[in-house]
C-alpha positions in Angstrom: 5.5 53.4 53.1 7.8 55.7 55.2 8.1 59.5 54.2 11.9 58.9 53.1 12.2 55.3 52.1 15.3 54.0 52.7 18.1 51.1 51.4 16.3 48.0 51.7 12.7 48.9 51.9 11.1 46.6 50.0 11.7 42.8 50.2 13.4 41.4 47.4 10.4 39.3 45.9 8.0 42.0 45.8 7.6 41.5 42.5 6.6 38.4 42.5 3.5 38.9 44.5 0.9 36.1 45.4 3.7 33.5 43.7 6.6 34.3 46.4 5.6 31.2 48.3 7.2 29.6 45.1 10.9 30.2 46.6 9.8 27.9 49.2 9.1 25.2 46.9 12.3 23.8 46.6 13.3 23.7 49.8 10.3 22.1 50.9 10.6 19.4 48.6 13.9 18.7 49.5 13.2 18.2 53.4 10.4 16.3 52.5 12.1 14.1 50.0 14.8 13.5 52.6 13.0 12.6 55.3 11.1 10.2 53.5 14.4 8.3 51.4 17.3 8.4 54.3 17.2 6.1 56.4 15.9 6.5 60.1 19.4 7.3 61.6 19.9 9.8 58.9 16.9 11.6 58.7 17.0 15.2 60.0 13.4 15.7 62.0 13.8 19.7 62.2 14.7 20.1 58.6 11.3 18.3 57.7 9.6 20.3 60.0 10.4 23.5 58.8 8.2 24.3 56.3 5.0 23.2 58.6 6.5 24.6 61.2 6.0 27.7 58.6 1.9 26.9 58.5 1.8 26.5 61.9 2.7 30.3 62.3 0.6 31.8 59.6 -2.5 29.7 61.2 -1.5 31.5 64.7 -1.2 34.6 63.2 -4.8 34.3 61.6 -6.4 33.1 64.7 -5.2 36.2 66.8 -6.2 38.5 64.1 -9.9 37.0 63.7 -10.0 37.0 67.4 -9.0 40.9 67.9 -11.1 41.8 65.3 -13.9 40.1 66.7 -13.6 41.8 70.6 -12.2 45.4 69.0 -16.0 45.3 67.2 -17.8 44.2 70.0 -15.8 47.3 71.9 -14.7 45.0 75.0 -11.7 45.6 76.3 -11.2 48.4 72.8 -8.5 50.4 74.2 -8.3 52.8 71.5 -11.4 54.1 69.6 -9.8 55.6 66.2 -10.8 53.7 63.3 -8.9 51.3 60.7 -9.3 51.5 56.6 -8.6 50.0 53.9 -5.2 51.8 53.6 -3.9 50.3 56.6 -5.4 46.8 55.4 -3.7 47.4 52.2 -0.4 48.3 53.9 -0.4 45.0 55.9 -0.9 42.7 53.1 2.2 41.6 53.6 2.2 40.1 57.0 3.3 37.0 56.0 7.0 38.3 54.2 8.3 37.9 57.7 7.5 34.2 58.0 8.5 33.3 54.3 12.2 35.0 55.2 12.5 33.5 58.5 11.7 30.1 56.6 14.3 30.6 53.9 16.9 31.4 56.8 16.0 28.5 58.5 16.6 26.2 55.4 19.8 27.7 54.6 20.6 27.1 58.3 20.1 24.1 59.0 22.3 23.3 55.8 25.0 25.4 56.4 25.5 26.2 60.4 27.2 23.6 62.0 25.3 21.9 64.9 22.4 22.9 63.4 21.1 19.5 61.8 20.1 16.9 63.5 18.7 18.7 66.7 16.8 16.6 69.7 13.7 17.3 70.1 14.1 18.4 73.8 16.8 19.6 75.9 16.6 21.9 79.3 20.1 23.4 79.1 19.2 24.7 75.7 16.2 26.0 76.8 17.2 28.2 79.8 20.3 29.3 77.4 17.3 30.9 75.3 14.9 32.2 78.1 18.6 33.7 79.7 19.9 35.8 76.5 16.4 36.7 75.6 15.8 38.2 78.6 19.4 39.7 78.7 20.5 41.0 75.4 17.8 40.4 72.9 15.4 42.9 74.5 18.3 45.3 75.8 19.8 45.4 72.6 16.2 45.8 71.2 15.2 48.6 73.4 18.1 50.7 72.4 17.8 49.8 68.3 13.9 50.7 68.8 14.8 54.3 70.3 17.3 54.5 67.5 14.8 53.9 65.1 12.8 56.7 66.5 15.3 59.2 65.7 14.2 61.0 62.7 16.7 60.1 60.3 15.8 56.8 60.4 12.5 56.8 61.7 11.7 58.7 58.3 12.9 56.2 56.4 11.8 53.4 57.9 10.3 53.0 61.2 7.4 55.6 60.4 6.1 52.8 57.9 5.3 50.4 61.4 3.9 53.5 63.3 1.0 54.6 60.1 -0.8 52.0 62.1 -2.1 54.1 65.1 -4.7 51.8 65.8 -3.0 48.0 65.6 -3.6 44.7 64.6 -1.9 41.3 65.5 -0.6 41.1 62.2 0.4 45.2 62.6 3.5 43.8 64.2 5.3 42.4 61.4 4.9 45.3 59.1 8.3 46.8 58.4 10.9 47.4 56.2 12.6 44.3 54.6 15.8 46.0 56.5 14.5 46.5 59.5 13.2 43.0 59.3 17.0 42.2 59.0 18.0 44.1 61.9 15.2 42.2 64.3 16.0 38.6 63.0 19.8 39.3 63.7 18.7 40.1 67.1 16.5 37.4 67.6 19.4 35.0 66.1 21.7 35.5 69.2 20.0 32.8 71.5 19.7 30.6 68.9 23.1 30.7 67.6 24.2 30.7 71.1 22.4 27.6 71.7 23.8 25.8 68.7 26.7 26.8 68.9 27.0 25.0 72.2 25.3 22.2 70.9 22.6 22.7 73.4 19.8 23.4 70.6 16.8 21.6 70.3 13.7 21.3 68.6 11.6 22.6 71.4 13.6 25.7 72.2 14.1 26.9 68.8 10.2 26.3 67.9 9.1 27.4 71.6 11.2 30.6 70.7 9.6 31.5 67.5 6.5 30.9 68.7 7.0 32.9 71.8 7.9 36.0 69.6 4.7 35.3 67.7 2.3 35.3 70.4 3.9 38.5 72.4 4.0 40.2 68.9 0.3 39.2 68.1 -0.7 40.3 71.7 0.9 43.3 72.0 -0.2 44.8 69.1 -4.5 44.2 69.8 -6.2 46.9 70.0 -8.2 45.5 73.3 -6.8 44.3 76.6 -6.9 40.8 78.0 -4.1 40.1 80.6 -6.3 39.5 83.9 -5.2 42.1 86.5 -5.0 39.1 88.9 -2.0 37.9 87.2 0.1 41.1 88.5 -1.5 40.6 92.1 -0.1 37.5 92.7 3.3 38.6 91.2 3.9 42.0 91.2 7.8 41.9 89.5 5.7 40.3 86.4 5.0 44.2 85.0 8.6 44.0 84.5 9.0 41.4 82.5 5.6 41.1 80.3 3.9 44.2 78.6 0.2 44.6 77.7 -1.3 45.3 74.7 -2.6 48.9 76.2 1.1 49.2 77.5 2.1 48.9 73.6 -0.8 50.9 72.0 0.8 54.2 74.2 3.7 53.8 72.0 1.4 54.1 69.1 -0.3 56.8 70.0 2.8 58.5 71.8 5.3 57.6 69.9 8.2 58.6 72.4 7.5 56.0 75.4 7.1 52.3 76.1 10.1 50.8 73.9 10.0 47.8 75.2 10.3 44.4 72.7 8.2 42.4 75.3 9.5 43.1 78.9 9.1 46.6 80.0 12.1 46.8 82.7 14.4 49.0 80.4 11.9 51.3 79.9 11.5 51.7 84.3 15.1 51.7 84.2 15.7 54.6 81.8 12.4 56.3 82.7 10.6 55.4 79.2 7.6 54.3 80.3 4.1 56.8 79.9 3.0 58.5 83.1 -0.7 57.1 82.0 0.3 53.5 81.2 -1.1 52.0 84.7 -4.6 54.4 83.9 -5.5 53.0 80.7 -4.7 49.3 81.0 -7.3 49.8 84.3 -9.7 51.8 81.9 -9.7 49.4 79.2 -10.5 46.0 81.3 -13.5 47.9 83.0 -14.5 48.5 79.6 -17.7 47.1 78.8 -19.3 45.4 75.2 -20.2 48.6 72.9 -24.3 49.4 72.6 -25.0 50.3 69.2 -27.7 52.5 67.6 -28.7 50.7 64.5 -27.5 46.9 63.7 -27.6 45.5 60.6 -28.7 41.9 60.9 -26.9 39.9 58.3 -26.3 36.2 57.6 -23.6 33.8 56.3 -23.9 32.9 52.5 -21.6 30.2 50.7 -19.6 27.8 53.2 -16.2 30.2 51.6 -18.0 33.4 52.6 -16.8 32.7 56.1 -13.8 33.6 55.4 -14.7 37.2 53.8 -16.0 38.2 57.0 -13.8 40.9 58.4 -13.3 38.5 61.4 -11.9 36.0 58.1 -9.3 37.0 56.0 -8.3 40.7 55.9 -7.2 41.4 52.7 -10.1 38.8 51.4 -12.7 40.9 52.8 -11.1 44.2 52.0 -11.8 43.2 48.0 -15.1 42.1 46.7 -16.5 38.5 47.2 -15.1 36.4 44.8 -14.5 32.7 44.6 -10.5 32.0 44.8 -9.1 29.2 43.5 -6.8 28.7 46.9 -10.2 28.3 49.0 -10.7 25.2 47.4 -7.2 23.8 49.2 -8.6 25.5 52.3 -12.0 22.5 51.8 -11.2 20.4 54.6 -11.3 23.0 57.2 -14.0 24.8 55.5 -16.1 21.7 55.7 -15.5 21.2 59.3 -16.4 25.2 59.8 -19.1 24.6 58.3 -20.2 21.6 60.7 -19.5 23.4 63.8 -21.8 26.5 62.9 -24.0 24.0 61.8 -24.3 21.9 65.2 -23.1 25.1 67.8 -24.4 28.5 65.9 -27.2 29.1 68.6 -26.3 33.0 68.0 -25.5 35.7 66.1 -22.2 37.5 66.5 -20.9 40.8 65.9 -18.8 41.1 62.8 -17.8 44.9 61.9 -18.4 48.0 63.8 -18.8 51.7 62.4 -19.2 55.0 63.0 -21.3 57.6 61.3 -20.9 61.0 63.3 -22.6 60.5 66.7 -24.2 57.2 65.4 -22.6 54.0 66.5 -23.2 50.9 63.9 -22.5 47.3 64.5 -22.7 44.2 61.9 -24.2 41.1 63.3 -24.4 37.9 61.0 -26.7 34.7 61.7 -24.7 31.8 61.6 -26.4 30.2 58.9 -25.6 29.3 55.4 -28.1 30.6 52.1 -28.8 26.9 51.5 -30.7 26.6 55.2 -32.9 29.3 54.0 -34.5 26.8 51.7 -34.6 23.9 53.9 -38.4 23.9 55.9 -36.5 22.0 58.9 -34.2 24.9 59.5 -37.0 28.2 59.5 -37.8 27.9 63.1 -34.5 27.5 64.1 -33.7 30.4 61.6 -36.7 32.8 63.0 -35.8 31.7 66.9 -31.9 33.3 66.2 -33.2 36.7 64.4 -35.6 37.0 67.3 -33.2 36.7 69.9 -31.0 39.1 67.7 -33.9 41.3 67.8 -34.9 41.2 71.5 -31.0 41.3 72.2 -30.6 44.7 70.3 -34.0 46.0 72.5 -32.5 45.0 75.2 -28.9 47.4 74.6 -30.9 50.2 73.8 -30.4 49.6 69.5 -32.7 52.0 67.7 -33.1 50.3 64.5 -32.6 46.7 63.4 -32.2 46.1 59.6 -32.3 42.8 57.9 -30.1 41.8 55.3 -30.5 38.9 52.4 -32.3 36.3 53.4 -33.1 37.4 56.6 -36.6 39.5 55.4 -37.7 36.8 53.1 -41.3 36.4 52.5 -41.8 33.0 53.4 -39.5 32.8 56.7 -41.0 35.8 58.6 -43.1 37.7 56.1 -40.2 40.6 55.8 -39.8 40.9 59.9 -43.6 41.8 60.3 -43.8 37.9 62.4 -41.2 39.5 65.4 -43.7 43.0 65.6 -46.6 41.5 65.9 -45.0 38.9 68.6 -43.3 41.2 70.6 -45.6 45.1 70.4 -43.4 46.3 73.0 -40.4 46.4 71.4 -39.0 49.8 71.1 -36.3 48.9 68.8 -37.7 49.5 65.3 -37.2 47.1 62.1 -36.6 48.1 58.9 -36.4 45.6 55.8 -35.1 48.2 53.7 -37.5 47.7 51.0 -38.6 51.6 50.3 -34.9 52.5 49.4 -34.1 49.4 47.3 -37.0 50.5 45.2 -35.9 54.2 45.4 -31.5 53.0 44.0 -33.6 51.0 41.2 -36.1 54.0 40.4 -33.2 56.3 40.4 -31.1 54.1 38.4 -33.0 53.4 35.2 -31.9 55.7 32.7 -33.7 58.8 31.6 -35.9 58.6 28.8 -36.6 55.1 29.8 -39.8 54.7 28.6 -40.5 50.4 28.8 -39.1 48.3 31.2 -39.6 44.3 31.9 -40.1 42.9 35.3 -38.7 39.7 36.0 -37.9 37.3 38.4 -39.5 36.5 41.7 -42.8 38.7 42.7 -42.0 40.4 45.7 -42.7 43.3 47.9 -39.9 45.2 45.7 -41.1 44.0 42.6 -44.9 45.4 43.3 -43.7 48.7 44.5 -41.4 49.0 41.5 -44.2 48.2 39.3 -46.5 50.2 41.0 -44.0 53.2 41.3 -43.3 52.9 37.8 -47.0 52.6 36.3 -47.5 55.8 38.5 -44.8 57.6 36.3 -45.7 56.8 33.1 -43.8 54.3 32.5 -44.7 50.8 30.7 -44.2 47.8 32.6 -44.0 44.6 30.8 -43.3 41.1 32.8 -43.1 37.7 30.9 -45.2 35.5 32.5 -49.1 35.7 32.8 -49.2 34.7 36.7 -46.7 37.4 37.4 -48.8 39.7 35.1 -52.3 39.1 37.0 -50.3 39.3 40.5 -48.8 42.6 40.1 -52.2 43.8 38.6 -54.0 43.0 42.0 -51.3 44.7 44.1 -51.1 47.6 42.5 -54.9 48.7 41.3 -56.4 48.9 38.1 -55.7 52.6 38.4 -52.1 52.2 37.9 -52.3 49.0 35.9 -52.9 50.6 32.9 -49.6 51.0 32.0 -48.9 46.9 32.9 -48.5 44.4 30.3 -47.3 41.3 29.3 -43.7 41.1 27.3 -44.4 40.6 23.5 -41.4 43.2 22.0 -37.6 43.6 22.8 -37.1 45.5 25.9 -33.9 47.0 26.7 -34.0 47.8 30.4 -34.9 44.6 32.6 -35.3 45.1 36.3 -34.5 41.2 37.4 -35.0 39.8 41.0 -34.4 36.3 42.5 -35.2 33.6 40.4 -34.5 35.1 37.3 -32.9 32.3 35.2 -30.5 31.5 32.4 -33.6 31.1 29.8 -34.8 34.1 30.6 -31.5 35.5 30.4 -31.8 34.3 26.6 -34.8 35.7 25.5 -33.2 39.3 26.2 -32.2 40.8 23.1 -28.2 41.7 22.4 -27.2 45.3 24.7 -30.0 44.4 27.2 -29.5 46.5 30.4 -29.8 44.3 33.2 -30.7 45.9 36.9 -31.0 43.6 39.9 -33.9 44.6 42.4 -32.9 41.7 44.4 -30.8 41.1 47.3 -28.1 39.0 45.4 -27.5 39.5 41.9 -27.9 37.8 38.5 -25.7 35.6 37.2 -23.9 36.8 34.4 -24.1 34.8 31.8 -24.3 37.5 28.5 -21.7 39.3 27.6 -23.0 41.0 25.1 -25.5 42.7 27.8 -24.9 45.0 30.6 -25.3 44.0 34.6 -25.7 46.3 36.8 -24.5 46.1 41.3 -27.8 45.0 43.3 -29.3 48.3 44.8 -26.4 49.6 46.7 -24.6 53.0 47.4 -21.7 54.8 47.8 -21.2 55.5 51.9 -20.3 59.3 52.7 -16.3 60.0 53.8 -17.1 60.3 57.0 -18.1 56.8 57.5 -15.6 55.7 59.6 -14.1 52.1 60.1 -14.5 50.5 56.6 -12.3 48.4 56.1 -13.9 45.3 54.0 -16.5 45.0 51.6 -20.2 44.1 51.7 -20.4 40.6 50.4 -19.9 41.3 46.2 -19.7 45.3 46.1 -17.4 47.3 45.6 -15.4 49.5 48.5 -16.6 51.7 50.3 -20.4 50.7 49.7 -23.5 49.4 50.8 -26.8 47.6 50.0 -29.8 50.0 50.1 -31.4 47.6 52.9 -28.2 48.4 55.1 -28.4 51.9 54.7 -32.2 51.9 55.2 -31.4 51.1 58.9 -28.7 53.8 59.1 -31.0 56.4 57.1 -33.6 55.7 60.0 -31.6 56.0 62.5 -30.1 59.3 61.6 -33.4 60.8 60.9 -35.0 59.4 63.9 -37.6 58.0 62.7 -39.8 55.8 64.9 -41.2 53.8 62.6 -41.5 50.1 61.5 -41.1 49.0 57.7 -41.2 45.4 57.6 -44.3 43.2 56.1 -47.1 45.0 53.9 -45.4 48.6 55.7 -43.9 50.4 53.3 -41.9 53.6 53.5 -42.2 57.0 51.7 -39.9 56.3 48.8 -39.3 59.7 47.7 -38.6 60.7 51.3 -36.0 58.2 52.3 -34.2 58.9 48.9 -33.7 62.6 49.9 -32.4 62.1 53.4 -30.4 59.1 52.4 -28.4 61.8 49.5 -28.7 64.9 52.6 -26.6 62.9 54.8 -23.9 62.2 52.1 -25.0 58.7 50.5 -24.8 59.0 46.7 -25.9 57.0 43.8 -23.4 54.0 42.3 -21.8 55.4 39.1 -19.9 52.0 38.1 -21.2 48.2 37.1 
């Protein structure tokens, strides 16, 4: 929002929120309805096509924004290095306003403009009308506005909402005012007026224009570069009359050059341009794929968790994971997603980048679903991508390699001990995270807890707990007599005094995977439940109490967070991701993966001395 907001800020359906596609609805139906009834002389082709004209755009938008998020973590090309957060993500929610008022504009036009129905699908005149007074008016008449906008009368008001993004995104490029929105489309409405007015409109030129708008919008505002330098070799007058996306960040970081809508020749002409545009857009092609110190080695979960990635859906990933009723619409192409990773996801890819003081952190997911993990068919495949993940972050000089979910399971690599043993020379070090996931459960049983009940799947979490627990005096009761006779040879008689089987209500229950709805039952009314697992519980009481899976709260000056970790909330992490990051900082150069366990007591203090702190809320 600017400092001084201004007449016509907001747009006029803010209100409605998610519903504001609704005022589509009618006109929609109507084109639709139309198109199908008239006959074939009568029907009007653009009309119908207006609304998926509307989809088209939305779809090009999201492609360019998975795509720039995608190189800007991978740091090719990154031009500028600040960070993004969730208050910019929250700020560009409403990307898509733009293409919902364009939409209603082009309904009411094509109703009430005359010339404006019935347009051929093709016509050259029309065309090079368009590509003339774009070229002419539209961005002279747009250089000037933009430098009005910059004076501080109105740039206070308005323009200063666009320019909070310092660092941009596709979608960046679209976030203004509903009136400045007014001002650009008014603008942008002079070649296509022209054109109908002449009756030299078509189809193809009023589409191609749109779309043209989109795709120098989008491009300009990435935060990495990708025009070839070759391109302005072979025609040198073409820096005249395209920008770059490092041309365009200058103006967001400089505020007072580069004005330019799309072709830069007012700014030569009125000696606009920055003195360092040339330098950068050289520095940021020559710019290399970022090493990172510790990678968090991750994997897909439900065929929808795709698009919570923050390479998916921005605002989706900025909230917790949460089934949404829209996704299931989206089944079709989530099916076919699901098919190509399936048949083509031969390696893992980078998803998120951060930074923690000097320490550079990447985000690299597996492309494979939870149900894989369970299928005998797909573990070598499985073990063959985390091992090249592995050997690939040796190879870039990564410290520490931590795995996520079901990447450290038991019975697909024996918690990473199968890549240490094959490969002794690795010097980057893996870290399954265990010793802190036992030390967020230890510290998060509340004091004066005197019995607790262990159940769900035994694991190398669970017999540490129990062990660590037995060790403090505390009494650890588990349901089943299998689990009761494991845990007793893992942990020693010595300990095991204090191990028993369940045969009174408990009211603390440390649950891990596995841990079913009968079980679930048997707990008593005000049960506290506390996940020691990698995914949590189901909740399926509501007269008991669930608490997050062992996660917590990331210090401020984590930088780069901009989307949450699978099913927590903001700003935090899984104890097994900040393992990695815990080892990195401290430098240890260590392995804890298989039967290696890490000082629990010690990684607890230097994960709270670098600012990680326990999660208050449920």
């Amino acid at each position: 929002m600017a400092s001084k907001p201004g007449v016509l800020t907001d747009w006029p359906w803010k209100h409605l929120g998610s519903y504001k596609f609704v005022l589509l609805a009618p006109w929609a139906i109507h084109a639709t309805y139309s198109y199908l009834v008239k006959d074939e002389k009568e029907r009007d082709f653009g009309y119908f096509l207006v609304f998926p004209f509307l989809m088209f755009r939305m779809l090009h938008n999201q492609i360019w924004i998975s795509v720039s998020r995608y190189r800007t973590a991978k740091g090719s090309n990154r031009i500028v290095d600040k960070t993004i957060e969730f208050e910019q993500v929250d700020r560009e929610t409403n990307w898509d306003d733009q293409i919902l008022f364009n939409g209603i504009i082009f309904y009411i036009g094509v109703l009430a403009v005359p010339g404006a129905a019935q347009l051929p699908l093709w016509r050259t005149d029309g065309v090079v009308l368009t590509v003339l007074l774009h070229s002419g008016p539209v961005e002279f008449l747009y250089y000037w506005l933009h430098r009005a906008l910059h004076h501080h009368y109105l740039y206070s008001r308005y323009h200063s909402h666009h320019h909070s993004s310092i660092v941009t995104e596709p979608i960046s490029s679209v976030i203004h005012p509903f009136a400045e929105h007014i001002a650009y489309f008014t603008l942008f409405a002079i070649p296509l007026l022209s054109s109908t007015a002449t009756r030299t409109a078509s189809i193809a030129s009023f589409a191609g224009y749109i779309s043209y708008i989109d795709l120098m919008n989008n491009m300009g505002h990435c935060n990495f570069e990708l025009i070839p330098k070759l391109l302005f070799s072979i025609f040198p007058p073409l820096k005249f009359l395209m920008y770059t996306p490092s041309y365009h960040s200058l103006h967001h970081t400089q505020f007072r050059t580069n004005y330019c809508l799309f072709m830069p020749i007012y700014d030569y002409i009125y000696s606009t341009m920055d003195k360092s545009t040339d330098t950068l857009y050289e520095t940021s092609l020559r710019r290399p794929d970022e090493s990172p110190d510790v990678v968090h080695l991750t994997h897909l979960t439900t065929p929808e968790s795709i698009y919570h990635l923050r390479v998916g859906f921005a605002t989706f990933a900025s909230r917790p994971y949460t089934s949404k009723w829209y996704l299931w619409v989206m089944w079709p192409w989530t099916f076919w997603s699901m098919m190509v990773t399936w048949i083509y996801g031969r390696k893992s890819f980078v998803v998120e980048r951060n930074v923690l003081g000097q320490l550079k952190l990447q985000t690299w997911a597996i492309p494979k679903y939870n149900i894989q993990y369970f299928m005998h068919w797909q573990r070598e495949s499985i073990n063959n991508l985390i091992e090249d993940a592995i050997l690939e972050a040796d190879e870039r000089g990564t410290k520490v390699l931590s795995l996520g979910l079901m990447n450290q399971g038991e019975e697909i690599n024996k918690g990473g001990e199968l890549y240490v043993r094959r490969h002794p020379e690795l010097k980057v070090k893996v870290v399954d995270g265990s010793s802190l996931a036992v030390a967020v459960v230890l510290n998060t049983i509340p004091k004066q807890t005197t019995q607790v009940l262990l159940a769900g799947a035994f694991s190398k979490v669970a017999s540490s707990l129990a062990l660590a627990l037995c060790q403090r005096g505390i009494q650890v009761f588990v349901l089943y007599e299998d689990d009761y006779k494991k845990l007793k040879a893992s942990i020693g008689t010595g300990a095991a005094s204090n191990l028993a089987l369940a045969k009174t209500a408990i009211k603390t229950w440390l649950v891990g995977d596995g841990f079913n709805e009968g079980e679930q039952l048997k707990a008593s009314k005000g049960t506290l439940f506390i996940p020691f697992s990698q995914f949590p519980p189901k909740r399926m009481r509501s007269d008991c109490l669930y608490y997050d899976t062992p996660a917590m709260v990331t210090p401020n000056c984590l930088e780069n967070v901009d989307s949450c970790e699978n099913w927590l909330p903001r700003r935090v992490m899984s104890a097994w991701r900040i393992a990695g990051i815990v080892h990195g900082l401290e430098g240890w150069n260590v392995n804890e993966c298989g039967n290696m366990m890490f000082d629990i007591d010690r990684i607890w203090e230097a994960a709270l001395r670098h600012g990680f702190h326990p999660l208050k809320s449920t």
